[in-house]
C-alpha positions in Angstrom: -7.0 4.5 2.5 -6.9 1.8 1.6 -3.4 -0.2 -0.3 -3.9 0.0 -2.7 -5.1 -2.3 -4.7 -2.4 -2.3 -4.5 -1.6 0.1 -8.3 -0.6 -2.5 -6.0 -0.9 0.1 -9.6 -2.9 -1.0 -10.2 -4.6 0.5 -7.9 -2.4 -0.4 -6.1 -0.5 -3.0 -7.0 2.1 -1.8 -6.2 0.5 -0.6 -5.4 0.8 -2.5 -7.9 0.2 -4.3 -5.6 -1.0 -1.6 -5.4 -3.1 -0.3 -5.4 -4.0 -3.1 -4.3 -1.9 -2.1 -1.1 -2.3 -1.4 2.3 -3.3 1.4 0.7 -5.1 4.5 0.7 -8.5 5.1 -0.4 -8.8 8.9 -1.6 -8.7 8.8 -5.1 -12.9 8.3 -6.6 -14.1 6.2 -8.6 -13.1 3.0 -6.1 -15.4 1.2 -4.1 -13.1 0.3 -1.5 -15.6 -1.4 0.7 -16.5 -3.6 -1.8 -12.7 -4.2 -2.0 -12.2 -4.5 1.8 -11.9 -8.4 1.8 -9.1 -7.9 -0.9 -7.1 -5.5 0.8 -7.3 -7.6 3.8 -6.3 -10.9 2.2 -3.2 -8.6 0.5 -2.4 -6.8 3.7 -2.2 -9.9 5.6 -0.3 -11.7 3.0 2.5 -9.0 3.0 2.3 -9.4 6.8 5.8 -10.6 6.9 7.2 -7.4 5.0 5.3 -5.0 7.4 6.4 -6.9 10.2 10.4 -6.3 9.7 9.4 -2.5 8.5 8.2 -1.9 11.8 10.9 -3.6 14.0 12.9 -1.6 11.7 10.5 1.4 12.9 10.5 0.5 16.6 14.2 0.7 16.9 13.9 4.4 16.1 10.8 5.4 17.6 10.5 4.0 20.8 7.5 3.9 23.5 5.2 6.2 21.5 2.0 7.5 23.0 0.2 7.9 19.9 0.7 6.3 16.4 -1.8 7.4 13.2 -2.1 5.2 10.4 -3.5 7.6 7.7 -5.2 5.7 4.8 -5.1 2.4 7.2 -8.2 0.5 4.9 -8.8 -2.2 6.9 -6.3 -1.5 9.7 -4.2 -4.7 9.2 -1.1 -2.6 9.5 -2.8 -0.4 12.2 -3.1 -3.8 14.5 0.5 -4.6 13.8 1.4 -1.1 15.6 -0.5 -2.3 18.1 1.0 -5.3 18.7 4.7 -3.4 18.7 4.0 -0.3 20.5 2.0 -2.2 23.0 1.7 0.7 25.1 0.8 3.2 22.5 -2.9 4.3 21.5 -3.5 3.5 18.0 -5.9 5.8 15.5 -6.8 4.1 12.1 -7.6 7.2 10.0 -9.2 6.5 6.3 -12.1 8.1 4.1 -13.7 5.2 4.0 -16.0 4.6 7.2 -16.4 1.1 6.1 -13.1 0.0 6.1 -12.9 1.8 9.1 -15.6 -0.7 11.0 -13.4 -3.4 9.5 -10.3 -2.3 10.9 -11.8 -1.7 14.6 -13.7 -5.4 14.4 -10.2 -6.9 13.9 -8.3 -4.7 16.8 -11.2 -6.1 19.1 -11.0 -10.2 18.0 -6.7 -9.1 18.7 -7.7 -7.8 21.9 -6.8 -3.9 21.5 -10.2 -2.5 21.4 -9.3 -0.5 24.1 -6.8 1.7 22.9 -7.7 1.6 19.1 -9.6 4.4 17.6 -10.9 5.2 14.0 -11.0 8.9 12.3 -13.3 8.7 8.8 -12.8 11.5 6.8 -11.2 12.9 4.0 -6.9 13.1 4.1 -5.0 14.6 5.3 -7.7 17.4 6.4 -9.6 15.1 9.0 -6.1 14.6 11.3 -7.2 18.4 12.3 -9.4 16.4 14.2 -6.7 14.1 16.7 -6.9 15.2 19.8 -3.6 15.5 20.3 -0.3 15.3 18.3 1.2 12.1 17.1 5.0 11.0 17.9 4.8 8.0 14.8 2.4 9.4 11.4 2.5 6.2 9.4 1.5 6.0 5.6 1.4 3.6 3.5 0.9 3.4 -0.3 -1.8 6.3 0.6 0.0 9.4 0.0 0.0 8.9 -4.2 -3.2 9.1 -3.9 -3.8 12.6 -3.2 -3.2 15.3 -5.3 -1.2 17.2 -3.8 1.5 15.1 -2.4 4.1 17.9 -0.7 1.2 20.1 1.1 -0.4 16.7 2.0 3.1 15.6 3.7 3.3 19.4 5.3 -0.3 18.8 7.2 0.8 15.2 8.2 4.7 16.9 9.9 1.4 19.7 11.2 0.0 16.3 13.2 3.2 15.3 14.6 4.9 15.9 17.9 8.1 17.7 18.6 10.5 14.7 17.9 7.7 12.9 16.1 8.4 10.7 13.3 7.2 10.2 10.0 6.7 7.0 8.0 5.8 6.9 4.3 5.6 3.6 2.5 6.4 4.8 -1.0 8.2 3.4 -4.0 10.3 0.5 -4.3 10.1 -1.9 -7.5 7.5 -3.7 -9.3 6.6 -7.1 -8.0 7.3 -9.8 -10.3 5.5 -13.1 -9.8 6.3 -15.2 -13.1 9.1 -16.2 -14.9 10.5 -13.9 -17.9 9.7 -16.7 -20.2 6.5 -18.2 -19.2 6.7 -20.8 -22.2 3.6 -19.3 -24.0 2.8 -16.1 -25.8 5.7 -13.5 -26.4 8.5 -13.2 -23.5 8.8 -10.2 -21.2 4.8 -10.2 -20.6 5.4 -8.3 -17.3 7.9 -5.6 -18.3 5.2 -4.8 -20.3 2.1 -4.8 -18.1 4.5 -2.7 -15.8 4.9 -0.1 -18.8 0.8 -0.2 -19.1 0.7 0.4 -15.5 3.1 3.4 -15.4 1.2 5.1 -17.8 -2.1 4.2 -16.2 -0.4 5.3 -12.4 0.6 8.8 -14.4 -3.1 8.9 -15.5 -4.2 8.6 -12.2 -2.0 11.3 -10.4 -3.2 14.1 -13.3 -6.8 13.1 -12.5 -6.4 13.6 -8.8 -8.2 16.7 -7.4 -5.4 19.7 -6.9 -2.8 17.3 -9.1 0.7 19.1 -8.2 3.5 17.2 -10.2 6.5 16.8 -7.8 9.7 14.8 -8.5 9.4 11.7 -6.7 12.3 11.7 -4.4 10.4 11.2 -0.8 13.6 11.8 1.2 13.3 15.5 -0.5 10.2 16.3 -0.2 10.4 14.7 3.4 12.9 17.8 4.2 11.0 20.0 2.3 8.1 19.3 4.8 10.4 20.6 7.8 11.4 17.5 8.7 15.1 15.9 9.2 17.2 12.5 10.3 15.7 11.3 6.9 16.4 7.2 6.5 15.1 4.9 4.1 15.0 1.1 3.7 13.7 -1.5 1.4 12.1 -4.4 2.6 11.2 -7.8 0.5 8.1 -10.0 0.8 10.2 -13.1 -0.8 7.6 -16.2 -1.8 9.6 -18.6 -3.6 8.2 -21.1 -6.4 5.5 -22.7 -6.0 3.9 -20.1 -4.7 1.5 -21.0 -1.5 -2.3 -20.6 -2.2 -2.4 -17.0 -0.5 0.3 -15.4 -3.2 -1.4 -17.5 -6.3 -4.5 -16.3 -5.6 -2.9 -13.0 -5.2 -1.6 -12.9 -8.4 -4.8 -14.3 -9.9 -6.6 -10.8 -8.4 -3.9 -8.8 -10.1 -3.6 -10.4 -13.6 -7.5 -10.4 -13.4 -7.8 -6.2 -12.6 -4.7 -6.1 -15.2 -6.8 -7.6 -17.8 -10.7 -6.1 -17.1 -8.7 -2.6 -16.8 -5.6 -2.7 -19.1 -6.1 -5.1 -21.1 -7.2 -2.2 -24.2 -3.5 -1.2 -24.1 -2.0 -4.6 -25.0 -1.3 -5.8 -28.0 -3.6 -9.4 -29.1 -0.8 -11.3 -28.5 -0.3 -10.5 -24.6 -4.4 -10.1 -24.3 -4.4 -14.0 -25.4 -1.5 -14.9 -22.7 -3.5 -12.8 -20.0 -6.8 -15.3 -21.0 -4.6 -18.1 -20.9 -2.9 -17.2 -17.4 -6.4 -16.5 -16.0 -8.3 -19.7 -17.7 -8.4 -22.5 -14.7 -9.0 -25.2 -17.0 -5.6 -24.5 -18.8 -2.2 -25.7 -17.3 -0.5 -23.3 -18.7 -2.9 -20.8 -16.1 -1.4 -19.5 -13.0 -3.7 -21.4 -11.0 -1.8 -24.5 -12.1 1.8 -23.2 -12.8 4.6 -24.7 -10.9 6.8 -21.0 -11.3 4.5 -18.9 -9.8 6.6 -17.1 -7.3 5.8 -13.5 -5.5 8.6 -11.2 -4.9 7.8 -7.5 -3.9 10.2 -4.8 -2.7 8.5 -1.9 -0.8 11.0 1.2 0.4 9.8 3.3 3.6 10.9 6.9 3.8 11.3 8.0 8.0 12.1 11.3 9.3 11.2 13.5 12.4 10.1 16.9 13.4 12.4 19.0 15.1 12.1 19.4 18.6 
């Protein structure tokens, strides 16, 4: 599945990010192969975050057999597991077959071919299909995109082991990657694209097939699922200004899907800053700016089956 491009979410972007994210791929409409380069250049740049998620992660769960990465996209995550847990089997699972090829191309050039394995099919049904239970289920940014979020966490606690663990990447706070006052248009540009892309994310979950609203406390609906020892923790992907090339062009993706997707539901004023901010011939443009900065705050959500 594919993060989401990220809502990063926008779809993904934050998925926002998000969508843009290390997202999941189930909701239609998305070509995420088309987008697999994308979600790899955005994976690999939140690298660091993922990183001290899963130390935080491999404190808890230690020497796993198997870990799942449900709605993997193009398994940079999944590779990371591998490189933690190096003695654990690793199954990228996504709808998407062709971010699936990705994702078992890169654990070969790492050198875990041989204990990497992909699952394509639809989530959470096609985990029916693991051959055997999993002591770390990991998902991230992938579980907003199915409809149903609470059954779709029950069949993912169905996966685990006894004592099995289960990680879900949702949440956190919208990534901010310019200043409040950018010096041109009105101030406050991206409190309001966040606004636009709260009601597009809302949007988005009624259109899901089986939409079930649930209040979006994950530690809840973690124990609702059967599962306790909830934790939670936030983690930062912190890119001062300037910004390195990576996080500018980033931002350019996001401001770019912001404006071809949102732009409709901005007034003329912020549609002419967006132009501006996207226009490389303009130094006002975020290709140019000296304050282009990336900060993103992602919270994980852990808890484990009873044994």
């Amino acid at each position: 599945m594919a993060h989401h491009d990220h809502h990063h979410h926008e779809p993904r972007n934050d998925d926002r990010h998000g969508h843009h994210h290390g997202h999941g791929t189930t909701d239609t409409g998305t070509d995420w192969a088309e987008m697999a380069s994308l979600l790899e250049s955005e994976a690999e740049l939140f690298t660091p975050l993922y990183e001290r998620a899963l130390g935080w992660l491999a404190k808890e769960v230690t020497e796993p057999g198997l870990v799942v990465d449900a709605g993997s996209g193009p398994g940079v995550i999944s590779c990371l597991f591998a490189e933690v847990f190096e003695g654990a089997r690793i199954v990228a699972a996504d709808s998407s077959a062709p971010l699936l090829d990705r994702a078992a191309e890169r654990a070969a050039r790492y050198g875990f071919g041989d204990r990497f394995g992909t699952l394509a099919g639809e989530l959470p049904g096609v985990l029916d299909e693991l051959e055997y239970p999993a002591d770390l289920l990991w998902a991230s940014r992938s579980v907003h995109h199915l409809g149903d979020q609470r059954a779709a966490l029950a069949a993912y606690v169905a996966r685990l082991a006894p004592g099995g663990t289960l990680g879900v990447m949702e949440g956190g706070l919208p990534t901010r990657y310019l200043p409040r006052d950018i010096g041109i248009g009105r101030p406050g540009l991206q409190a309001r694209i966040d606004a636009v892309e709260a009601d597009w994310f809302t949007r988005m979950r009624t259109e899901l097939p089986g939409s079930v609203a649930h209040t979006e406390d994950w530690p809840a609906l973690l124990t609702a699922a059967g599962l306790h020892h909830n934790r939670s923790r936030t983690f930062l992907l912190d890119l001062p200004a300037p910004a390195p090339d990576r996080a500018r062009a980033h931002v350019v993706e996001i401001l770019t899907r912001t404006r071809d997707r949102l732009a409709g539901e901005l007034d003329a004023d912020d549609r002419a800053t967006l132009d501006r901010l996207l226009d490389p011939a303009d130094e006002a443009s975020v290709h140019h700016r000296p304050d282009v900065f990336y900060l993103a705050a992602h919270t994980v959500h852990t808890a484990v089956r009873p044994v």
